[in-house]
C-alpha positions as CSV (number, residue, x, y, z in Angstrom):
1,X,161.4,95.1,56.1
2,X,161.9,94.9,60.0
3,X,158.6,96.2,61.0
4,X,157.3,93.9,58.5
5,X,159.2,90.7,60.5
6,X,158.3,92.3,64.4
7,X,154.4,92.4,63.0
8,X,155.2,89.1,61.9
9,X,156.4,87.9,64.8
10,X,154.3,89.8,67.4
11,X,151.7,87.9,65.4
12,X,152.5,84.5,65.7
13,X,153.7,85.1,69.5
14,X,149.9,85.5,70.1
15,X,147.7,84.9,67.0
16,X,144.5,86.6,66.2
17,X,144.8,88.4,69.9
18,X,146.2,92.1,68.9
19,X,144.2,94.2,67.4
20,X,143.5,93.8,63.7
21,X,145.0,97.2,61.4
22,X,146.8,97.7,58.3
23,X,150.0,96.2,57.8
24,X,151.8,99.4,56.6
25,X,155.0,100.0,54.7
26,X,158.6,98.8,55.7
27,X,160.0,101.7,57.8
28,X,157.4,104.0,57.8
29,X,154.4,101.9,58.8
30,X,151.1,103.2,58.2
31,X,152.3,106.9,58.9
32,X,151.3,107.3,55.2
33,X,148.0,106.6,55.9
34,X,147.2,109.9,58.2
35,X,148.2,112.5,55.7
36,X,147.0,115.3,55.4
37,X,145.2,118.7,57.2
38,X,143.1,115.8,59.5
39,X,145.2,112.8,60.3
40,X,142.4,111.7,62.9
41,X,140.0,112.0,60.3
42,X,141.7,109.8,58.3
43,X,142.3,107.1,61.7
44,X,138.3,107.3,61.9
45,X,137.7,106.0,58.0
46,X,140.2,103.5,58.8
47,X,138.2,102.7,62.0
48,X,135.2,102.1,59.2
49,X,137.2,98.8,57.7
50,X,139.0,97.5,60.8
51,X,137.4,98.2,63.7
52,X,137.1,100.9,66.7
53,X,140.2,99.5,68.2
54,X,142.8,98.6,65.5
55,X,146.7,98.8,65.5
56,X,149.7,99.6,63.2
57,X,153.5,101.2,63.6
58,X,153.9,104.6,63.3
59,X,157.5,104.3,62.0
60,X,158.9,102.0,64.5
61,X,156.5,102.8,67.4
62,X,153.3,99.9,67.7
63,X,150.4,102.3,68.4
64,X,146.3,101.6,68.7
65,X,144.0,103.8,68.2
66,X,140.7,104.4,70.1
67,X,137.7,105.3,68.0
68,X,134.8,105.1,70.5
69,X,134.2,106.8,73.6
70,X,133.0,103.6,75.9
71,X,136.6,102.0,74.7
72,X,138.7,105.0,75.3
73,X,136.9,105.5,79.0
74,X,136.9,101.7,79.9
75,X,141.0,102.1,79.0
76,X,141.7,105.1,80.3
77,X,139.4,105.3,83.1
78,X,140.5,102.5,85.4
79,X,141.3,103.0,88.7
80,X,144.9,101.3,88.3
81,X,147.9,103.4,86.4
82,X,147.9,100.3,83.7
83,X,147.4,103.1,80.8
84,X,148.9,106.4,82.8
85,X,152.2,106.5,81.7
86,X,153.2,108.4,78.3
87,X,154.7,107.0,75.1
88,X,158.8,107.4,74.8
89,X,158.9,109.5,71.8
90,X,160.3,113.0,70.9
91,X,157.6,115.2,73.1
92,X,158.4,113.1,75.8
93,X,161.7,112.3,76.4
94,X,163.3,115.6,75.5
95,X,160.6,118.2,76.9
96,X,161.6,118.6,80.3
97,X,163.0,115.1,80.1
98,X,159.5,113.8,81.0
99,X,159.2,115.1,84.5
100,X,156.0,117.7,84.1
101,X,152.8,117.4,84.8
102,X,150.6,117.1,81.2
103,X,153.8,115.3,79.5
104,X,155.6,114.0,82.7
105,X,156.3,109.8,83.3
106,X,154.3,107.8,85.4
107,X,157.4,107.3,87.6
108,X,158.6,111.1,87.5
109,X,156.6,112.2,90.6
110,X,153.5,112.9,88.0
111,X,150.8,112.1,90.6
112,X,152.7,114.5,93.2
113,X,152.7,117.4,90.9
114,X,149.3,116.8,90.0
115,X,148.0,116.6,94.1
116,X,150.0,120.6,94.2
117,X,148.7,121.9,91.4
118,X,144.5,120.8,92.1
119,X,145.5,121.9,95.6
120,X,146.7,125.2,94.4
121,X,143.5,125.6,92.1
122,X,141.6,125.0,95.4
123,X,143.1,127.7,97.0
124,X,142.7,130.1,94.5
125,X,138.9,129.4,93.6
126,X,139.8,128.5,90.1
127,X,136.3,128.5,88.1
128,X,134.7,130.4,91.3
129,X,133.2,134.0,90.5
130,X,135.5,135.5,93.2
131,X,138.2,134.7,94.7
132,X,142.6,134.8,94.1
133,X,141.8,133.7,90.2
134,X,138.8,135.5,89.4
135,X,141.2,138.8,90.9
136,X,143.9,138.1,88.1
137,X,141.9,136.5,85.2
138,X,139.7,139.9,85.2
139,X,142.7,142.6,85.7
140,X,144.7,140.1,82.9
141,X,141.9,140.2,80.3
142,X,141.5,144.4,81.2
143,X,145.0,144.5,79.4
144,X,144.6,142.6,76.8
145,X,141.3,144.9,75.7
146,X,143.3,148.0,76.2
147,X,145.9,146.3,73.7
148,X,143.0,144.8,71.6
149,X,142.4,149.2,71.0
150,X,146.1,150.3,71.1
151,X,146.6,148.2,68.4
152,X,143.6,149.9,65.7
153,X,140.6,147.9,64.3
154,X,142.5,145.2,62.3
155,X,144.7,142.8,63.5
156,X,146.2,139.6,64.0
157,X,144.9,138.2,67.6
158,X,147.0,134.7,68.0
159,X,150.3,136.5,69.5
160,X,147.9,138.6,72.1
161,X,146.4,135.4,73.0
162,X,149.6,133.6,73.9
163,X,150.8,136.5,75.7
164,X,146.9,136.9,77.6
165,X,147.6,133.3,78.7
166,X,150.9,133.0,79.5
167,X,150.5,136.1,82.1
168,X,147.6,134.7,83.6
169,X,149.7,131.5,84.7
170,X,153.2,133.4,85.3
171,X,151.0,135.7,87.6
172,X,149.6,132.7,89.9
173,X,152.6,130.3,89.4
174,X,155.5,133.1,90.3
175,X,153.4,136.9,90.7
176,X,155.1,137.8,87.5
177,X,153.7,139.7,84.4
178,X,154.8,141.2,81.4
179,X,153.8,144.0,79.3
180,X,152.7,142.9,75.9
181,X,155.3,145.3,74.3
182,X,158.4,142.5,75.9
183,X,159.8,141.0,72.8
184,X,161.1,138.5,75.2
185,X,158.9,136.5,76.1
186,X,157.0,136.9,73.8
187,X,159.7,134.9,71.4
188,X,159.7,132.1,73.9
189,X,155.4,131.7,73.3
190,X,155.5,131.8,69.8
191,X,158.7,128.9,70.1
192,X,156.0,126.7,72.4
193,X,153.8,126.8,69.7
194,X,156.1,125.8,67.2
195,X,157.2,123.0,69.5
196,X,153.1,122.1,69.4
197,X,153.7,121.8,65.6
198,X,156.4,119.7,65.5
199,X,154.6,117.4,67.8
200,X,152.4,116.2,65.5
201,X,151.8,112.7,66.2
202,X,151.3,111.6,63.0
203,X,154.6,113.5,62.0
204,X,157.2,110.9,60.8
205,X,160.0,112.4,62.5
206,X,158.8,111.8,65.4
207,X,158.9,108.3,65.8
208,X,162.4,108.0,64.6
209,X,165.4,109.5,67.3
210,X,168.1,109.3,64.8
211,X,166.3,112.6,63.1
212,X,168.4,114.6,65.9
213,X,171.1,114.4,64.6
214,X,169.9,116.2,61.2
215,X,170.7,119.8,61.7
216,X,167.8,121.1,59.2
217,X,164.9,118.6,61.1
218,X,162.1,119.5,63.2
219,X,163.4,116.9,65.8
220,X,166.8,119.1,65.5
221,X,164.2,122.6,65.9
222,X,162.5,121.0,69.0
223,X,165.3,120.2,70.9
224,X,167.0,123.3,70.4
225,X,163.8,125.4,71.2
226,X,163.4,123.3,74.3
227,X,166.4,124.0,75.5
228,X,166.4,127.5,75.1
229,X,163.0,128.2,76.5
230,X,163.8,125.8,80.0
231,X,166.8,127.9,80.0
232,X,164.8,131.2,80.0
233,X,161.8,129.5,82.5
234,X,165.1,128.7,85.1
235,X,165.6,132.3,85.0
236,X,161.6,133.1,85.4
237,X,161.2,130.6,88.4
238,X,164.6,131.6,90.0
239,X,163.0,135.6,89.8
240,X,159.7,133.7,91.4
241,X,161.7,132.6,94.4
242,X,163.5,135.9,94.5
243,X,160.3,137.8,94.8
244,X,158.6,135.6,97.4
245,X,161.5,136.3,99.8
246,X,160.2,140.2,99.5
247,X,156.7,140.0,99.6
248,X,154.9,136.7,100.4
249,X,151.9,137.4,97.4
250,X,150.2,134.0,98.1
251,X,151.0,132.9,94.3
252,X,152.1,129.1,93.9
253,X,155.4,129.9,94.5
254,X,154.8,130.8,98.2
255,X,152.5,127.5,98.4
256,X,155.4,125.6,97.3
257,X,158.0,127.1,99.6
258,X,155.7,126.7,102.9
259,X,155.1,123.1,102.2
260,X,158.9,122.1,100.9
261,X,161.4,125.0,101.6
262,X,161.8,127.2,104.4
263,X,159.1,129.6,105.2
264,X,162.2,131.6,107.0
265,X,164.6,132.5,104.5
266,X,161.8,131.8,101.5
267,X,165.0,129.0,100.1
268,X,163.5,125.6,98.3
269,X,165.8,122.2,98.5
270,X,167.8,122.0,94.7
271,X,166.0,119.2,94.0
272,X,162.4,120.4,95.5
273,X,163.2,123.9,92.7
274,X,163.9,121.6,90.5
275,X,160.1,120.1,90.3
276,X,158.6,123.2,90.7
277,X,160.7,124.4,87.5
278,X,159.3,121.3,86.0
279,X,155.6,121.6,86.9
280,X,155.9,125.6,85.8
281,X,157.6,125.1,82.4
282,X,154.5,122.2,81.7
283,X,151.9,124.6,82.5
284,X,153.4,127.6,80.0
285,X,153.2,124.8,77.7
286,X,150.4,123.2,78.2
287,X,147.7,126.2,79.4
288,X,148.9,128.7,76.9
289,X,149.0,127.5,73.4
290,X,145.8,124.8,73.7
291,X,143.6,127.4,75.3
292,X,144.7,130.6,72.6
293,X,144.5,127.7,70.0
294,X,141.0,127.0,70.9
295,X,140.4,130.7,71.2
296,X,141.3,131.7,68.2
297,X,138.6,128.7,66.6
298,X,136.1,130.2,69.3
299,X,136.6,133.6,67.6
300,X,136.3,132.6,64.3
301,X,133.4,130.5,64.7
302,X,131.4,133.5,65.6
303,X,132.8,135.2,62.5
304,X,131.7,132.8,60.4
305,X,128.3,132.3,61.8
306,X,127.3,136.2,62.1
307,X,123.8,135.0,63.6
308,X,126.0,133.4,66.9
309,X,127.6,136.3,67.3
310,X,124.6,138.6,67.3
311,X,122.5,136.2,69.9
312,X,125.6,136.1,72.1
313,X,126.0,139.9,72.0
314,X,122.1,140.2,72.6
315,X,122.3,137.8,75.6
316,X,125.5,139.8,77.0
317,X,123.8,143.3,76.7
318,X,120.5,141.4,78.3
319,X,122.6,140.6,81.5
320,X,125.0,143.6,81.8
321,X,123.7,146.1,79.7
322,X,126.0,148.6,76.4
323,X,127.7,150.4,80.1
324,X,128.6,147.2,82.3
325,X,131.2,144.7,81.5
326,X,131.0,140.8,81.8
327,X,132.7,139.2,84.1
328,X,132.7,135.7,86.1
329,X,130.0,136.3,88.2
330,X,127.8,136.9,85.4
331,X,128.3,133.3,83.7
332,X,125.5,131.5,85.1
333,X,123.3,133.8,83.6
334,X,124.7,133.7,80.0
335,X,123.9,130.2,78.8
336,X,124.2,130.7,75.2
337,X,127.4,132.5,75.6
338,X,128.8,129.4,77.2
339,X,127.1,126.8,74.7
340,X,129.0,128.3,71.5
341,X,132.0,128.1,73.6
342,X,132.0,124.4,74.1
343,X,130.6,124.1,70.7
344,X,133.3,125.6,69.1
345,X,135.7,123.2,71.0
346,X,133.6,120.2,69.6
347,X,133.4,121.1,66.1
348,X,137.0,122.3,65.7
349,X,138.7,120.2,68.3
350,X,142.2,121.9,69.3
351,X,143.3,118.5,70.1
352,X,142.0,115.6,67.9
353,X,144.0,112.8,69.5
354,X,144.1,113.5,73.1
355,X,147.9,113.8,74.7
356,X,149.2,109.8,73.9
357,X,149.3,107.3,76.2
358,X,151.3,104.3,77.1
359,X,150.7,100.7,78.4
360,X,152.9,100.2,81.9
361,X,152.2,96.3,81.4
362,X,151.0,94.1,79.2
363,X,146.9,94.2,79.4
364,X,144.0,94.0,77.2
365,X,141.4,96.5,75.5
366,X,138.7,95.1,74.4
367,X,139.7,91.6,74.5
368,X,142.7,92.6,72.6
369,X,146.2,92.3,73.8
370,X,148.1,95.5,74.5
371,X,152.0,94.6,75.0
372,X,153.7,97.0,77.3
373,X,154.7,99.6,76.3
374,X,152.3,99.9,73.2
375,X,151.4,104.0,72.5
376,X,147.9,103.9,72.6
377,X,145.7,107.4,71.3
378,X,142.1,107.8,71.5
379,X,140.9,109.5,68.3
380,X,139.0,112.4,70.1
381,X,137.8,113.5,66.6
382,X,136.0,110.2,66.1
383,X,134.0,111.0,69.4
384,X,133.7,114.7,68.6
385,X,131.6,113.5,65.3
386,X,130.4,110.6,66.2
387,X,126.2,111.2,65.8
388,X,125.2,108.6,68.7
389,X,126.6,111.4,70.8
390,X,125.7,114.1,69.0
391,X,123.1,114.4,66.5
392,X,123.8,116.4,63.4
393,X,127.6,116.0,64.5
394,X,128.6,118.1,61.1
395,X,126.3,120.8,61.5
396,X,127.3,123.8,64.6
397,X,125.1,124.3,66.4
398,X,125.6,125.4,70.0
399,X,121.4,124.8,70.8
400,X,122.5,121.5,71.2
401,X,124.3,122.3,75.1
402,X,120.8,124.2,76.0
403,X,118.6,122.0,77.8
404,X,114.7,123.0,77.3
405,X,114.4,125.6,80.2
406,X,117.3,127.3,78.2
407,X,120.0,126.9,80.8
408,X,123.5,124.7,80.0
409,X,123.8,121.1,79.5
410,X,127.2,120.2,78.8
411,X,127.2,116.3,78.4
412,X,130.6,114.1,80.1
413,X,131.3,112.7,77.0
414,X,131.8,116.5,75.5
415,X,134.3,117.0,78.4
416,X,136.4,114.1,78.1
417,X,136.5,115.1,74.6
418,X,138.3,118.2,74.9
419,X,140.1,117.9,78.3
420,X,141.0,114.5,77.9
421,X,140.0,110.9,79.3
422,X,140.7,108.9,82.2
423,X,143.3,109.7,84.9
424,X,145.2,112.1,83.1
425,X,142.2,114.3,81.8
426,X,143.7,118.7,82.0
427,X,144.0,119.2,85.3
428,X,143.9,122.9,84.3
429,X,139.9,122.5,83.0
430,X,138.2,125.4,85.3
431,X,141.1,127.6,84.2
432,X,141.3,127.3,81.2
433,X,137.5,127.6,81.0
434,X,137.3,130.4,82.7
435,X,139.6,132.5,80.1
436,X,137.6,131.1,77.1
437,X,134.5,132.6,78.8
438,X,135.9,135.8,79.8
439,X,137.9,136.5,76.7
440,X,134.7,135.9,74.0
441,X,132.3,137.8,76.3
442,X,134.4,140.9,76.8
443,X,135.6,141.4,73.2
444,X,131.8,140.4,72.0
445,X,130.5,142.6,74.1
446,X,132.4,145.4,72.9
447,X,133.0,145.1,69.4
448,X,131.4,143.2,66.1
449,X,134.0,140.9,64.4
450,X,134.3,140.2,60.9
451,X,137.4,139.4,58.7
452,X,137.7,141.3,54.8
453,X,135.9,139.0,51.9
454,X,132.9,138.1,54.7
455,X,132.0,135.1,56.8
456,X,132.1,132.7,53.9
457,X,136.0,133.2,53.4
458,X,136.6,132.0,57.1
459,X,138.1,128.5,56.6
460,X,137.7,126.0,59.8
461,X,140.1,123.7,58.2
462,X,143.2,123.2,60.8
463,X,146.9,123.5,60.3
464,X,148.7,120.3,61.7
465,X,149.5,119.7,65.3
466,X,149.6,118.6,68.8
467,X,147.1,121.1,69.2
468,X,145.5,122.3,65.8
469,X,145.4,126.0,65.0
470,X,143.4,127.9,62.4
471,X,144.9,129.4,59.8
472,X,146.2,133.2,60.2
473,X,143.7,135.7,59.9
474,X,143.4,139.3,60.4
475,X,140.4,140.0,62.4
476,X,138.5,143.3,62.0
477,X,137.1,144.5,65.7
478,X,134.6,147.1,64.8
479,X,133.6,149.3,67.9
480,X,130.3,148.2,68.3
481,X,127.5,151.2,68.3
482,X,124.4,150.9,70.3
């Protein structure tokens, strides 16, 4: 009955000026509403009846939701930080307290953190064919193959990924890697992605604080897993500092150090260690289960649609023949390759409400007032289906990022999309690209991959979460014979 009474009276405070939405239940809100596999499918029908910008509780949070892509860039795209901050709710306040990069407040140092890490990415030609990144994104995805083999033709790929990613930014962040046989870290990844789960932000529990102090709740699960991993990524970035007092390996670390610590003795101020633990223990989160999540649709999007795979291993074996090996510099000439990767991130969208975001002050959105403080989630699904962007929406079909010379026309819209909108959009994007490139063309290019009962049995329906995952499968990589 409260919520009922705050509607009530955030109502009459300002008639007819917030957004129009469904009133809800007492308690819960309208967190009924998005059950099920697709909660932002289920925002966008409710989009049909009360409008691309609408509001309602989720428990006792207000929240709107964004259905259209001109609303969500005219929000989030301003040049002011009225819609920067992030929502105070479970993620938020408990991982790292709020101070990372992807996740971090507005007042935590967030746009500091985010000036190191593009500057870092600079340095290390991140999305460049050569260069620092190219170096370790190559020699990272040679071990994963050799493990892809070790490990016999059929196999679960999801655990690999996480480990393939998390290496890739321990390696640059702190010049550390580990072998895929360390059951350590390897526990710590497959907690992360659990946390991703719980996350869910149409999950009730959520939105509610009290659910803490449940010992059998996921709010219960979170915490404790947060708090063992930062404890474990303390250790990893303490080992980084160690290291870079022995050999100076140019890794973020060492970038870190030379602007805040002392180059001398290779120390960093308590507090200055402090952020870098912060920015590192955002980016294990953040770059390694979204990018294996949207892997692991990538790969079984090709399963499914046996004709893709074939034209991608065709175009591969065009470029760099049955001997060669793809590898960065060889991008630019494998178009196709490239357009079922961002297809595959359109049509099953890892993340189908972008990260949440939160109103500093009180503003508008469409002529709507937004109070402060208001969580406010563009529905990235709705844009990633919407047909006035792209045309047979339902339907994959990668032809549609080939303009008609053949070569790759990924529209902004498609971008935004998957990376995110506004000010906060990944800062990670060439990164993470880069391993969703490298990681489909090698394994295409060396095996054929099916799953047993045939492409029909693949099911692109998601399991629930921050960032949505396929269902397990055991995939079949059958040494390909030409």
């Amino acid at each position: 009955m409260s919520l009922y009474f705050a509607k009530k009276k955030l109502v009459g405070r300002r008639k007819n000026s917030y957004p129009p939405g469904p009133w809800g239940l007492p308690i819960l809100g309208i967190l009924p509403l998005l059950n099920g596999n697709n909660p932002a499918s289920k925002v966008q029908e409710l989009a049909k009846t009360y409008g691309s910008v609408f509001g309602g509780y989720l428990g006792g949070t207000y929240t709107v939701f964004l259905n259209e892509y001109s609303t969500i860039m005219e929000a989030f795209g301003r040049k002011n930080d009225v819609m920067t901050d992030r929502p105070k709710i479970l993620p938020f306040n408990h991982f790292i307290k709020g101070h990372g990069l992807a996740s971090g407040f507005l007042h935590n140092n967030w746009k500091g953190k985010r000036r190191f890490f593009m500057t870092a990415l600079n340095k290390f030609d991140v999305g460049k064919p050569n260069g620092h990144a190219a170096t370790t994104l190559e020699s990272e995805i040679d071990h994963m193959m050799n493990e892809i083999a070790y490990r016999g033709i059929e196999h679960d790929i999801a655990g690999m990924l996480m480990m393939f990613t998390g290496n890739v930014i321990t390696r640059l962040t702190l010049g550390i890697r580990f072998e895929y046989a360390e059951s350590d870290i390897q526990e710590y990844l497959d907690k992360i992605a659990e946390m991703f789960e719980i996350a869910d932000p149409a999950n009730p529990l959520v939105f509610f604080d009290f659910a803490k102090f449940l010992p059998w709740s996921n709010n219960r699960r979170f915490i404790d897993y947060n708090n063992e991993i930062m404890d474990y990524f303390k250790i990893l970035v303490r080992k980084g500092i160690e290291s870079s007092r022995k050999d100076d390996k140019n890794e973020m670390i060492d970038m870190y150090i030379k602007k805040f610590g002392n180059p001398e003795t290779g120390e960093l101020p308590a507090a200055n260690e402090n952020e870098f633990f912060h920015l590192f223990a955002d980016l294990m989160a953040a770059g390694t289960d979204t990018t294996a999540s949207n892997t692991l649709w990538l790969l079984l999007c090709v399963i499914k649609y046996p004709d893709v795979q074939r034209k991608i291993q065709a175009e591969i074996d065009s470029v760099v023949g049955y001997d060669g090996r793809p590898t960065l510099s060889d991008r630019s000439q494998l178009p196709y390759t490239e357009a079922v990767g961002w297809e595959s991130r359109r049509f099953c969208l890892a993340g189908p409400f972008s990260v949440p975001h939160a109103a500093v002050t009180d503003t508008e959105i469409n002529g709507y007032f937004i109070p402060k403080d208001t969580m406010v989630i563009a529905n990235a699904w709705a844009v990633s289906r919407d047909p006035e962007l792209f045309r047979d929406a339902d339907t994959f079909k990668p032809e549609r990022f080939l303009d008609t010379d053949g070569k790759l026309a990924v529209t902004e819209q498609l971008k935004s999309t998957i990376f995110g909108f506004g000010r906060r959009t990944c800062a990670g994007r060439p990164l993470a690209l880069s391993e969703m490139y490298l990681l489909l063309a090698r394994i295409l290019h060396r095996y054929n991959l099916k799953i047993k009962g045939g492409p029909e049995t693949v099911s692109l329906r998601p399991e629930r979460g921050l960032a949505t995952r396929p269902h397990p499968y055991n995939i079949i990589f059958e040494p390909r014979q030409i």
